[in-house]
PALUMDO-859407 format. One record per residue: residue number from 0; residue in one letter; chain; x, y, z of N, C-alpha, C in turn. Coordinates in nm, 3 decimals, padded with zeros to 5 digits. Example, Ala and Ser with C-alpha at 12.3 -4.5 7.8 and 13.67 -1.06 7.14 Angstrom:
BEGIN
BAFI   resi   resn   chain       n_x       n_y       n_z      ca_x      ca_y      ca_z       c_x       c_y       c_z
BAFI      0      A       A    01.319   -00.569    00.780    01.230   -00.450    00.780    01.320   -00.330    00.780
BAFI      1      S       A    01.285   -00.225    00.708    01.367   -00.106    00.714    01.290    00.003    00.787
***
This chain:
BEGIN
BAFI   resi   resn   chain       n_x       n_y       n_z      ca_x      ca_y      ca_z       c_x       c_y       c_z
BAFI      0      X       A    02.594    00.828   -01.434    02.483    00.896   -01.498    02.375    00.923   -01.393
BAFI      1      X       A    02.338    01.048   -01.446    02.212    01.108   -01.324    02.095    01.037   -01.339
BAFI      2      X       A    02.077    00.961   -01.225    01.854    00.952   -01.236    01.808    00.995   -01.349
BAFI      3      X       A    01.700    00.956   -01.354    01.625    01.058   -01.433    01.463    01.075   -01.334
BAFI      4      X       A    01.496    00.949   -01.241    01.374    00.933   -01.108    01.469    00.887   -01.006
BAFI      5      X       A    01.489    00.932   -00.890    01.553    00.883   -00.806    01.442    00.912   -00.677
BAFI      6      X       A    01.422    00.718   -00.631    01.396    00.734   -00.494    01.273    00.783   -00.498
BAFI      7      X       A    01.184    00.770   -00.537    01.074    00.846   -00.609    00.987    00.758   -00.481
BAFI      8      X       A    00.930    00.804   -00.338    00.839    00.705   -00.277    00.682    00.655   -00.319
BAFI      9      X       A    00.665    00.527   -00.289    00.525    00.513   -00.321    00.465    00.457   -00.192
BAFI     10      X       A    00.351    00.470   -00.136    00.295    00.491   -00.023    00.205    00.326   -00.040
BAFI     11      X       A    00.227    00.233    00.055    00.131    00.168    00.073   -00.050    00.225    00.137
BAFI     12      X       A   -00.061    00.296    00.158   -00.190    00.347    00.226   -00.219    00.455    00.096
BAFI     13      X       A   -00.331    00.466    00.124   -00.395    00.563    00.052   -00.387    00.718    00.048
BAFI     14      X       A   -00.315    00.800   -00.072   -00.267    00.891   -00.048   -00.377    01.005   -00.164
BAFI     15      X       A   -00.259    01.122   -00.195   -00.345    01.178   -00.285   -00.243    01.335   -00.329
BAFI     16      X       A   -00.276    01.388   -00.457   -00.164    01.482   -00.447   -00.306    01.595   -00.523
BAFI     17      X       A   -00.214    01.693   -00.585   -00.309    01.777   -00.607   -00.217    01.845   -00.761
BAFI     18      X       A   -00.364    01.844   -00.908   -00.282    01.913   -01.036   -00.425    01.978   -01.035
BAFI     19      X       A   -00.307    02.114   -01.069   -00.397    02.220   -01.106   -00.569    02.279   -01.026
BAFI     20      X       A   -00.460    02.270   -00.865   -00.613    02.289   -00.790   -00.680    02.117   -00.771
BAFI     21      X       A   -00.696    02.073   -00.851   -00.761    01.941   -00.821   -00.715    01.808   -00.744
BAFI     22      X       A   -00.746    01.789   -00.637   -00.708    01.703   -00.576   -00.750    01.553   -00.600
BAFI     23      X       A   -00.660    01.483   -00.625   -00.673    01.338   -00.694   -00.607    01.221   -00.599
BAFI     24      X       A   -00.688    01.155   -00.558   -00.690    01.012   -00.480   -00.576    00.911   -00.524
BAFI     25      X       A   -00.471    00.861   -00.481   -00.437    00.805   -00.513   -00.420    00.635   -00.424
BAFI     26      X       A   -00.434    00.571   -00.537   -00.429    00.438   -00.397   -00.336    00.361   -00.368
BAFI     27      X       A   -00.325    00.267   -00.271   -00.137    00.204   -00.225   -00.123    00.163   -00.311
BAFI     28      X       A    00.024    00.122   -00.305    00.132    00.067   -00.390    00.102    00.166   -00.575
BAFI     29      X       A    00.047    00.257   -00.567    00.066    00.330   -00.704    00.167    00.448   -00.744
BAFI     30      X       A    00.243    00.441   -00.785    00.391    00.487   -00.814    00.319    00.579   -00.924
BAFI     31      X       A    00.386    00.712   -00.851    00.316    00.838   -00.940    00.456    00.937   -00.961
BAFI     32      X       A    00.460    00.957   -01.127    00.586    01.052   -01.184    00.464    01.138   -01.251
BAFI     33      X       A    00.604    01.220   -01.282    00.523    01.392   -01.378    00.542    01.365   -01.472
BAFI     34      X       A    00.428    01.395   -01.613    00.493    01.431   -01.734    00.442    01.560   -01.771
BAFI     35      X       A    00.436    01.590   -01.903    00.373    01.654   -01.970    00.355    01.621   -02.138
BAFI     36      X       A    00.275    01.669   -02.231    00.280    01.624   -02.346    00.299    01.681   -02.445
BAFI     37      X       A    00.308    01.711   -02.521    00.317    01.770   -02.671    00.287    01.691   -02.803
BAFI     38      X       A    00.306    01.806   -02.925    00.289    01.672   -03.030    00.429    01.618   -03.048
BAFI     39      X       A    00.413    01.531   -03.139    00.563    01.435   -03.154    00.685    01.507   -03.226
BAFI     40      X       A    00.651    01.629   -03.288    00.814    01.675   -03.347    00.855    01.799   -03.249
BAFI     41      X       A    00.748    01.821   -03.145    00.820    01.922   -03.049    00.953    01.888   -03.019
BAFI     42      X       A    01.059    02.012   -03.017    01.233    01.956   -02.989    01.231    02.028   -02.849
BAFI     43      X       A    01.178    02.133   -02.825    01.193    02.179   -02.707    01.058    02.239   -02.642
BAFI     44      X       A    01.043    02.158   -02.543    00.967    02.189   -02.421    00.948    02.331   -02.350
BAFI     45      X       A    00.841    02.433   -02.377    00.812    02.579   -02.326    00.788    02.540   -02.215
BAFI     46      X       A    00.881    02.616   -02.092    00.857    02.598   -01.947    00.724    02.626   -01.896
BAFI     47      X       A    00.604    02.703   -01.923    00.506    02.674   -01.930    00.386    02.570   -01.979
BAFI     48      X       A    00.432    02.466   -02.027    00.388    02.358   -02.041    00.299    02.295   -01.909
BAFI     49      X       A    00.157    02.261   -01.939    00.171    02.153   -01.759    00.166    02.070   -01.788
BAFI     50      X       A    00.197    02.050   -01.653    00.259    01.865   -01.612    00.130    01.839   -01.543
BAFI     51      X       A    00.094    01.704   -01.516    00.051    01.653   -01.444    00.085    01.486   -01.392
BAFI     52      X       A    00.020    01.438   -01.337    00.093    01.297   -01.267    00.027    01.181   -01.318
BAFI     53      X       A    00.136    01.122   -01.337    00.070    00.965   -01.413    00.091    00.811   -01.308
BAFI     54      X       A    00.074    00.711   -01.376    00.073    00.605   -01.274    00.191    00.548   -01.309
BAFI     55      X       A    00.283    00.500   -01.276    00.364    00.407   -01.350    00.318    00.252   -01.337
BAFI     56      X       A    00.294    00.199   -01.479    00.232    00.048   -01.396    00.337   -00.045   -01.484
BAFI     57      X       A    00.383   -00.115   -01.481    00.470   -00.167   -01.563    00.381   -00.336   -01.589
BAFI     58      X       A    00.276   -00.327   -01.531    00.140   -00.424   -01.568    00.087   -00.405   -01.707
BAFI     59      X       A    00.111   -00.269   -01.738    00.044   -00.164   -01.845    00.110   -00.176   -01.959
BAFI     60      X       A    00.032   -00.291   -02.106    00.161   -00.287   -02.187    00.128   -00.197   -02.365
BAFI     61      X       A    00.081   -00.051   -02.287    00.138    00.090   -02.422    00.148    00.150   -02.319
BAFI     62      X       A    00.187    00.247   -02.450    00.304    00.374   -02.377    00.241    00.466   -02.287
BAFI     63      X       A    00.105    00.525   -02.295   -00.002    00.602   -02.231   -00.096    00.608   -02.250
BAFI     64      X       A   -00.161    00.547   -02.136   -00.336    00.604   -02.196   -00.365    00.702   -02.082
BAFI     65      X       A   -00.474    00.775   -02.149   -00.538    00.842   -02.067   -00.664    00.847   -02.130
BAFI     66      X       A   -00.752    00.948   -02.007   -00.873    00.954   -02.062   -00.900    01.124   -02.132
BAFI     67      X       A   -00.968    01.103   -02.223   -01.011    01.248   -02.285   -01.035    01.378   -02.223
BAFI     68      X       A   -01.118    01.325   -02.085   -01.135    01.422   -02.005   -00.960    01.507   -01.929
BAFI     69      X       A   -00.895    01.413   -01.905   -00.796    01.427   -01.819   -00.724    01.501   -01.912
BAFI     70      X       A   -00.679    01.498   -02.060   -00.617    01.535   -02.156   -00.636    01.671   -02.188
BAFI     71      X       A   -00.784    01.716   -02.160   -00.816    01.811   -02.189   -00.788    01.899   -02.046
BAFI     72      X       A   -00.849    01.857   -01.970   -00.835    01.937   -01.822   -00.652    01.953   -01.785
BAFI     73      X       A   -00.619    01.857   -01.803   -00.434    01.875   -01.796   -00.385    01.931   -01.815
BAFI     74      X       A   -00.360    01.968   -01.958   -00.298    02.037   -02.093   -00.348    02.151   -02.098
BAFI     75      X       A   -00.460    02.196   -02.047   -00.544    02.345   -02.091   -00.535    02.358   -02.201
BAFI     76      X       A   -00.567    02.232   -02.262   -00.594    02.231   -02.423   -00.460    02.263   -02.503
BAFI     77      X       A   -00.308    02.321   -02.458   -00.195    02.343   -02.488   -00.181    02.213   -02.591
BAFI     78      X       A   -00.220    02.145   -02.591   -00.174    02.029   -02.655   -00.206    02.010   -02.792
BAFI     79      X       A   -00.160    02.024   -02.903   -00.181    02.049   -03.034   -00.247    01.881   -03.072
BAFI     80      X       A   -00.350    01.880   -03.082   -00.436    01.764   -03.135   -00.373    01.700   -03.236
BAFI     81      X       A   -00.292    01.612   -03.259   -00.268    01.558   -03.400   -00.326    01.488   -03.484
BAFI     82      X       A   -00.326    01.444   -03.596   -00.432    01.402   -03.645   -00.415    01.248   -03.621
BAFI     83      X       A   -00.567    01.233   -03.605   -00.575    01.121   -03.552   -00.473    00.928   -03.586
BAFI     84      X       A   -00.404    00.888   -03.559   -00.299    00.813   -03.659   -00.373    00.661   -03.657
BAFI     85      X       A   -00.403    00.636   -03.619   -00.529    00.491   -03.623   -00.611    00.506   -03.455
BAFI     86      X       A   -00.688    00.362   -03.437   -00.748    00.344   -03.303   -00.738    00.189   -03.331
BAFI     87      X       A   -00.727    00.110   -03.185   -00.759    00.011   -03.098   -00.891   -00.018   -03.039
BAFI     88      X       A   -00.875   -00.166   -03.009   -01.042   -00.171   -02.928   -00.993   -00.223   -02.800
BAFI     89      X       A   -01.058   -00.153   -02.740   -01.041   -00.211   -02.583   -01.175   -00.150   -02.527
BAFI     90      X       A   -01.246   -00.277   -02.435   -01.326   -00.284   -02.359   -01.447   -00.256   -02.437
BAFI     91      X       A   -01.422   -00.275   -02.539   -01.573   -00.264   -02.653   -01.556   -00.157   -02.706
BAFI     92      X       A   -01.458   -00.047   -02.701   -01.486    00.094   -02.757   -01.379    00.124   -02.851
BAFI     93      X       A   -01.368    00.220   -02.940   -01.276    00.224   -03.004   -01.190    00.356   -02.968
BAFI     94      X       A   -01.015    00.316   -02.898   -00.982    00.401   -02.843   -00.877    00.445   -02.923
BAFI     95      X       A   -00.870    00.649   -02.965   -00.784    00.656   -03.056   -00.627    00.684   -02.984
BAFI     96      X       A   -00.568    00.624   -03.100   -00.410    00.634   -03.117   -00.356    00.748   -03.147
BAFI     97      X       A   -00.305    00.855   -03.062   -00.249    00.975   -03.162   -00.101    00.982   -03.089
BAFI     98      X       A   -00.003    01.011   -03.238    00.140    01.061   -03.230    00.129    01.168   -03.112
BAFI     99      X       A    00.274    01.177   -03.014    00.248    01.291   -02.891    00.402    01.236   -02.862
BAFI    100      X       A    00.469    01.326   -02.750    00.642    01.300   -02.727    00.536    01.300   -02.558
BAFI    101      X       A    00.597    01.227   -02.448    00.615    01.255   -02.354    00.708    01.302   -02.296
BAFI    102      X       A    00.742    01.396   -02.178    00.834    01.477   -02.145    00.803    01.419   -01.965
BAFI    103      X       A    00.921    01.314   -01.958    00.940    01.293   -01.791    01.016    01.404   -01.725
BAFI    104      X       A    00.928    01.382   -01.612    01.010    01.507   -01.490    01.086    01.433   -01.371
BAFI    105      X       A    01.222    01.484   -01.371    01.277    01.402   -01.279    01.252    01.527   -01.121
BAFI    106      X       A    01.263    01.450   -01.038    01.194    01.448   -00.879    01.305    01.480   -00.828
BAFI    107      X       A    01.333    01.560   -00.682    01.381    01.572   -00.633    01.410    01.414   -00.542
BAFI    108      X       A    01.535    01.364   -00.503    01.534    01.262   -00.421    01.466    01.258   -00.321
BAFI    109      X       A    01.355    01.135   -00.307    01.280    01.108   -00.164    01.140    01.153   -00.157
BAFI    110      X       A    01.105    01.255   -00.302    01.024    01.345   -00.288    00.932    01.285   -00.447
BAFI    111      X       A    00.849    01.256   -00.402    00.705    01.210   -00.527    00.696    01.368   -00.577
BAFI    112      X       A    00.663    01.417   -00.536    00.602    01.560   -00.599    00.672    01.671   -00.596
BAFI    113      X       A    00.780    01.706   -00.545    00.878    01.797   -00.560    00.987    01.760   -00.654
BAFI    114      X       A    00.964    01.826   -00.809    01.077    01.797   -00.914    01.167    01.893   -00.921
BAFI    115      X       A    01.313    01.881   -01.010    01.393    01.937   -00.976    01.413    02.009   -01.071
BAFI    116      X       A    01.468    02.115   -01.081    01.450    02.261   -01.200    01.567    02.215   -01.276
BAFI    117      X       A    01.534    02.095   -01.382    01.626    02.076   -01.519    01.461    02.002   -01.632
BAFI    118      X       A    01.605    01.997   -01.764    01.467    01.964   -01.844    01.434    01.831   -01.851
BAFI    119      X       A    01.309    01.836   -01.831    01.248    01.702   -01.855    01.287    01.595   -02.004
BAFI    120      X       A    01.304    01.504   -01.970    01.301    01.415   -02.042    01.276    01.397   -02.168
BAFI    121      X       A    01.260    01.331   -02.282    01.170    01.316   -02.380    01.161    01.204   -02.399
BAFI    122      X       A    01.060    01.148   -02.406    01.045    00.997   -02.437    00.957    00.956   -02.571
BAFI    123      X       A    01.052    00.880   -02.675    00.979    00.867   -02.760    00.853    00.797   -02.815
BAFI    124      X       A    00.811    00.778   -02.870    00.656    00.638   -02.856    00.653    00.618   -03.001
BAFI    125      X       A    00.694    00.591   -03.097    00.625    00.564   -03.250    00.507    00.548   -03.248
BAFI    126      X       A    00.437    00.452   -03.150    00.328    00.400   -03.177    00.226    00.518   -03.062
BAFI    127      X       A    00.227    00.613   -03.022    00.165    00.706   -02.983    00.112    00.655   -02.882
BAFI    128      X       A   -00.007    00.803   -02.829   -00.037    00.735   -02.689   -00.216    00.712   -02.720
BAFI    129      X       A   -00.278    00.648   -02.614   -00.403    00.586   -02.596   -00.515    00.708   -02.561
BAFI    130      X       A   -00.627    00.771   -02.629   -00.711    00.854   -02.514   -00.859    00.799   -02.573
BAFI    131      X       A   -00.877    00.754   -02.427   -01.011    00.663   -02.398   -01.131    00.788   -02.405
BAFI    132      X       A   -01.236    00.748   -02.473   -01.336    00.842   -02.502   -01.430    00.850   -02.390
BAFI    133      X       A   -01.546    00.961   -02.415   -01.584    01.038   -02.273   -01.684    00.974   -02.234
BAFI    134      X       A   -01.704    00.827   -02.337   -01.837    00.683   -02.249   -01.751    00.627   -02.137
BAFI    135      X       A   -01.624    00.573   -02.142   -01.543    00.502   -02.092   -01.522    00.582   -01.951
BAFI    136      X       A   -01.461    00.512   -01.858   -01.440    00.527   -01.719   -01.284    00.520   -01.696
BAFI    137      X       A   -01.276    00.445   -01.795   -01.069    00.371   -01.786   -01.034    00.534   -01.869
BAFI    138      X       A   -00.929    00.525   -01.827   -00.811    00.549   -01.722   -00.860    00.632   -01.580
BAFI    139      X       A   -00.860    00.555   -01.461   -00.873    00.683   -01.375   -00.793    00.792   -01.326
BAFI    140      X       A   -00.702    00.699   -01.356   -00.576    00.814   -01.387   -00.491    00.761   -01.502
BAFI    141      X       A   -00.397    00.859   -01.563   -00.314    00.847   -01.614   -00.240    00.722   -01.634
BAFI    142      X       A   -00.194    00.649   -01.744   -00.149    00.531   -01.687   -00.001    00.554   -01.777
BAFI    143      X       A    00.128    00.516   -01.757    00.219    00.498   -01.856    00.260    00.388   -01.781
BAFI    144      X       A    00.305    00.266   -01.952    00.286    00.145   -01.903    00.470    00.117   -01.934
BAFI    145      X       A    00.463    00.005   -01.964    00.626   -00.072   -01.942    00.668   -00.047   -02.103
BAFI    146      X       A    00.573   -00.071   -02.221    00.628   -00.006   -02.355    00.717    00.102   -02.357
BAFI    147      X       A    00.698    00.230   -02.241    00.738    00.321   -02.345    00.898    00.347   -02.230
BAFI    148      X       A    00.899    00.229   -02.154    01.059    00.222   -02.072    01.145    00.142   -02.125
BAFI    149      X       A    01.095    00.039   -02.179    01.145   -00.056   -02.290    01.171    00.000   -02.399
BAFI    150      X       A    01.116    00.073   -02.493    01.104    00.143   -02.620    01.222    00.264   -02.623
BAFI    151      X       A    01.233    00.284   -02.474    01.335    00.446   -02.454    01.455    00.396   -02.366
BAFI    152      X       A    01.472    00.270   -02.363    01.590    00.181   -02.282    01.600    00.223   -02.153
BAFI    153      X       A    01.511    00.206   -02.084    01.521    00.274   -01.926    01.523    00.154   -01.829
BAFI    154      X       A    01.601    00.182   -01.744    01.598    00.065   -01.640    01.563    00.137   -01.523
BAFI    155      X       A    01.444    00.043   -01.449    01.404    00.050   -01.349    01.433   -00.028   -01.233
BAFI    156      X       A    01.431    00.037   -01.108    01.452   -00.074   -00.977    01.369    00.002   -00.854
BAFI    157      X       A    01.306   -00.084   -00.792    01.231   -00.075   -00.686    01.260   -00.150   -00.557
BAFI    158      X       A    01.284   -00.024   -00.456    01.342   -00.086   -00.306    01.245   -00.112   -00.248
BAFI    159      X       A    01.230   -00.251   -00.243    01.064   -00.293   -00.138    01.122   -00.223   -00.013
BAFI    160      X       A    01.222   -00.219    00.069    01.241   -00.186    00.224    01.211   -00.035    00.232
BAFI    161      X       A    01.231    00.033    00.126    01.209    00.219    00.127    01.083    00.236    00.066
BAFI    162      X       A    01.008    00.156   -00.036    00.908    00.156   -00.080    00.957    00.272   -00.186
BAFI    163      X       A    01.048    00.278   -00.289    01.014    00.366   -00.389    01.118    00.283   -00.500
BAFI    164      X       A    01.129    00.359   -00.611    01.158    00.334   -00.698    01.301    00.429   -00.753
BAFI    165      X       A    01.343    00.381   -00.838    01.447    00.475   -00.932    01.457    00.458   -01.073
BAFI    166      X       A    01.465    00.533   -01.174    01.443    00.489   -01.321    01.600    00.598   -01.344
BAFI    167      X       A    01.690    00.475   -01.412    01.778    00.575   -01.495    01.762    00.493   -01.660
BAFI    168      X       A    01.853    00.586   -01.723    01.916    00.539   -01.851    01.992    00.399   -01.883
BAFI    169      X       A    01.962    00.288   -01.938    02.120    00.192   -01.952    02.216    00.259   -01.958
BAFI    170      X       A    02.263    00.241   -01.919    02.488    00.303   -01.916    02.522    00.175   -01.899
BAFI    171      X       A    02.646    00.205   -01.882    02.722    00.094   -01.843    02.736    00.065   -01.675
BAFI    172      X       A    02.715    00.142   -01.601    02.697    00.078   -01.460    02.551    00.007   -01.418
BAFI    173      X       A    02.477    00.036   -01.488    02.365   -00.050   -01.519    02.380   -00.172   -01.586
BAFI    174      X       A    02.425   -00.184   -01.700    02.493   -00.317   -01.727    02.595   -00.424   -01.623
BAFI    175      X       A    02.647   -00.360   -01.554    02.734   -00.370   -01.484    02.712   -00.412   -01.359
BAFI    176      X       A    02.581   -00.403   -01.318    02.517   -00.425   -01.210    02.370   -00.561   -01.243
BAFI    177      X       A    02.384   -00.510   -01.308    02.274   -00.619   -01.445    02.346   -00.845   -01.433
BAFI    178      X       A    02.447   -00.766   -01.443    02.588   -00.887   -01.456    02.598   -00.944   -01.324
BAFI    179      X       A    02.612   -00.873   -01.248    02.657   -00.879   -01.126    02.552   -00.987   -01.089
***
């Protein structure tokens, strides 16, 4: 079974990539994939959709937060608002919960920011994603946490000697290696 991230590098030193014109700081050891978003019964992804780059933190335990600002500037508003499905408190504020599908982009091998022309992913979330309101400072970037790799059975592995990562599907050579 194909990647769905292969080899994906993450830079100990301080790097930085660029969405939509905007150039965004990124700092060591932060492992950065593409998504994009939609609402939750989208079945198919319009190739005009944007993507932009998230963190992978597997420290991080929901599926995505972001911040309001970023949601809006990202998406060019493409993103059909759903209605709101509850909120959480974190850091004193009340941050809402809304239904949304994420759509991973798999990368060309070796290459953080060069993805490869198939369709992205879909990853499901029941419990939706996080967007921190426009008092708050959190997220400075994008965050997708270890919920929504767990939730969508994804196995991850990270080569400390290459410094990157790979995310496929369970299969059975994943099991298989799991054993081993």
């Amino acid at each position: 079974m194909t990647p769905i991230l292969r080899r994906v590098p993450f830079s100990t030193k301080a790097d930085e990539t660029v969405v939509q014109g905007e150039r965004i700081s990124i700092r060591p050891y932060q492992i950065i994939v593409w998504i994009s978003l939609t609402n939750s019964n989208t079945k198919e992804l319009h190739p005009a959709t944007p993507r932009f780059p998230v963190i992978l933190d597997t420290g991080h335990n929901h599926n995505l937060s972001i911040h309001e600002s970023q949601l809006t500037r990202w998406t060019n508003d493409d993103f059909p608002s759903p209605s709101r499905r509850t909120a959480i408190r974190d850091r004193g504020l009340s941050v809402a919960l809304r239904l949304a599908k994420i759509w991973l982009y798999s990368n060309q091998a070796g290459y953080r920011d060069r993805l490869v022309d198939r369709t992205p992913i879909a990853l499901e979330i029941p419990e939706g994603i996080a967007i921190y309101p426009s008092e708050s400072e959190f997220p400075r970037l994008p965050i997708l946490g270890l919920r929504v790799l767990v939730k969508n059975r994804l196995h991850l592995s990270i080569n400390p000697d290459r410094c990157d990562i790979t995310l496929r599907r369970t299969g059975w050579r994943t099991r298989l290696l799991d054993w081993l």
